[in-house]
C-alpha positions as CSV (number, residue, x, y, z in Angstrom):
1,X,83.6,110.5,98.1
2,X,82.2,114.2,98.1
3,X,82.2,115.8,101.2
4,X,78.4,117.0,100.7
5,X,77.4,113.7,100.4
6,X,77.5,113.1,104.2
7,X,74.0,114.2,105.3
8,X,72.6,112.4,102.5
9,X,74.3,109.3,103.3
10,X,73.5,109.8,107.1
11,X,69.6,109.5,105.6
12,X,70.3,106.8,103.8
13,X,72.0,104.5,106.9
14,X,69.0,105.7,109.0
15,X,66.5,105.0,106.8
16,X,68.1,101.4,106.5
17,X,68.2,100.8,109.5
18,X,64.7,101.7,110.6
19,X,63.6,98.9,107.4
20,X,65.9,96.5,109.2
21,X,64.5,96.6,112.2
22,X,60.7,96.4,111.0
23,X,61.6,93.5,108.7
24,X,63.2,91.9,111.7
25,X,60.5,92.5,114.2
26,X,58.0,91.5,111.1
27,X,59.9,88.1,110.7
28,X,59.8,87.4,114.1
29,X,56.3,87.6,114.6
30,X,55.8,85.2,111.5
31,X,57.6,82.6,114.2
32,X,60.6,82.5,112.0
33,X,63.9,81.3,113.5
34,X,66.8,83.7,114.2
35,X,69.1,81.1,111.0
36,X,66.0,81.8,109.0
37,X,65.9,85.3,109.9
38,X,69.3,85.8,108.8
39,X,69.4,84.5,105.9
40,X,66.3,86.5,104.7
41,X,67.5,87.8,101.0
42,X,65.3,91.6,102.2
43,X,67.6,91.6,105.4
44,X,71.1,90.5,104.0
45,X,70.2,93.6,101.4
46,X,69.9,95.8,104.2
47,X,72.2,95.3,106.1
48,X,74.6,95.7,103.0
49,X,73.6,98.9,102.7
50,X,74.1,100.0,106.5
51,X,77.6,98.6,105.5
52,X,78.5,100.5,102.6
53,X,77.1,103.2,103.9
54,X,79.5,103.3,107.2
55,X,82.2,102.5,104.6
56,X,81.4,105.9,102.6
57,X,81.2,108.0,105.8
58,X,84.2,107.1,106.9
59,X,86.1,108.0,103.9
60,X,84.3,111.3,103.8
61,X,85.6,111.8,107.5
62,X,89.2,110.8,106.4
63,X,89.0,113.5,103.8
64,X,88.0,115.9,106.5
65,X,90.7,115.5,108.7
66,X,93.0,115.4,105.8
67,X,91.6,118.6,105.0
68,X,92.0,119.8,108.5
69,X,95.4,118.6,109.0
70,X,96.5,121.3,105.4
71,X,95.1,123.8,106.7
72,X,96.1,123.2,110.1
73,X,99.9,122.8,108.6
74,X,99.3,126.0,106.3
75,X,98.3,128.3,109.4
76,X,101.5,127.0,111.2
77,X,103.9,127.7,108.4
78,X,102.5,130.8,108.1
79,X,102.3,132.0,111.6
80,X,106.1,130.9,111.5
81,X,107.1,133.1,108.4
82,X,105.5,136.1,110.3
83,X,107.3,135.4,113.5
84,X,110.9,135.4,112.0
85,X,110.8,138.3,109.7
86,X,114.8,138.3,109.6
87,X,115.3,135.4,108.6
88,X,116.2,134.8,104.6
89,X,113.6,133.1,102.5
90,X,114.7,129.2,102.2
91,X,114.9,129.8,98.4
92,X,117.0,132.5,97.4
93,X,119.1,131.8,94.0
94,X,122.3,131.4,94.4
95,X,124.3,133.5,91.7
96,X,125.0,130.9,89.3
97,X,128.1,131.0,87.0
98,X,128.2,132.0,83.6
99,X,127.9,129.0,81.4
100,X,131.2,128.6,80.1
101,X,131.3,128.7,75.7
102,X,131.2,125.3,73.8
103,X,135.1,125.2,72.5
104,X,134.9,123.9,69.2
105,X,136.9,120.4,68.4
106,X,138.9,120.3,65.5
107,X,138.4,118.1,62.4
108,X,141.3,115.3,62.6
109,X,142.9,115.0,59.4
110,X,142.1,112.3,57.7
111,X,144.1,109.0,58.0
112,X,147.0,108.4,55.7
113,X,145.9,106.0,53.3
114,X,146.6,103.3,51.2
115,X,146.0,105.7,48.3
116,X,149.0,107.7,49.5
117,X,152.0,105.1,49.4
């Protein structure tokens, strides 16, 4: 989910919400039963909505902490490479051997035969 979704998805569960409760108050002043009321297709649709959209904010705040926790974790390490300036760098290459030559095999003869008795 994008991150600059949130205030528009905000909107959206508010705006829900206010429709939910007119419809409700509406249906109750028709007399209508709270079963009845709940099973109203306009209210079921509604509340839907304020579902999937509590669903999509919280994945957008999951993302932001995520976020927070990197650079959080990206300060730190570098806060800790500034503090120990004397200590070698985790990766230094090693000085690796010389590859050693390919030594070439030599042919075998080929088997005596039958040719030869």
């Amino acid at each position: 989910m994008r991150l600059k979704a949130k205030g528009y998805l905000e909107s959206q569960m508010k705006a829900a919400g206010d429709k939910l409760a007119t419809r409700m108050s509406y249906l109750k002043e028709k007399g209508l039963d709270v079963v009845a009321i709940k099973r109203n297709s306009l209210i079921k649709k509604m509340k839907a909505d304020i579902r999937k959209a509590n669903y999509r904010l919280a994945c957008i705040a999951a993302q932001e902490k995520l976020n927070a926790d990197k650079v959080q974790t990206k300060t730190e390490k570098l806060a800790a490479k500034k503090n120990d300036p004397d200590q070698p760098p985790a990766k230094i290459a090693k000085d690796a051997p010389a590859k050693k030559e390919k030594k070439e095999k030599k042919k075998a003869p080929p088997a005596a035969s039958d040719e030869q008795k």
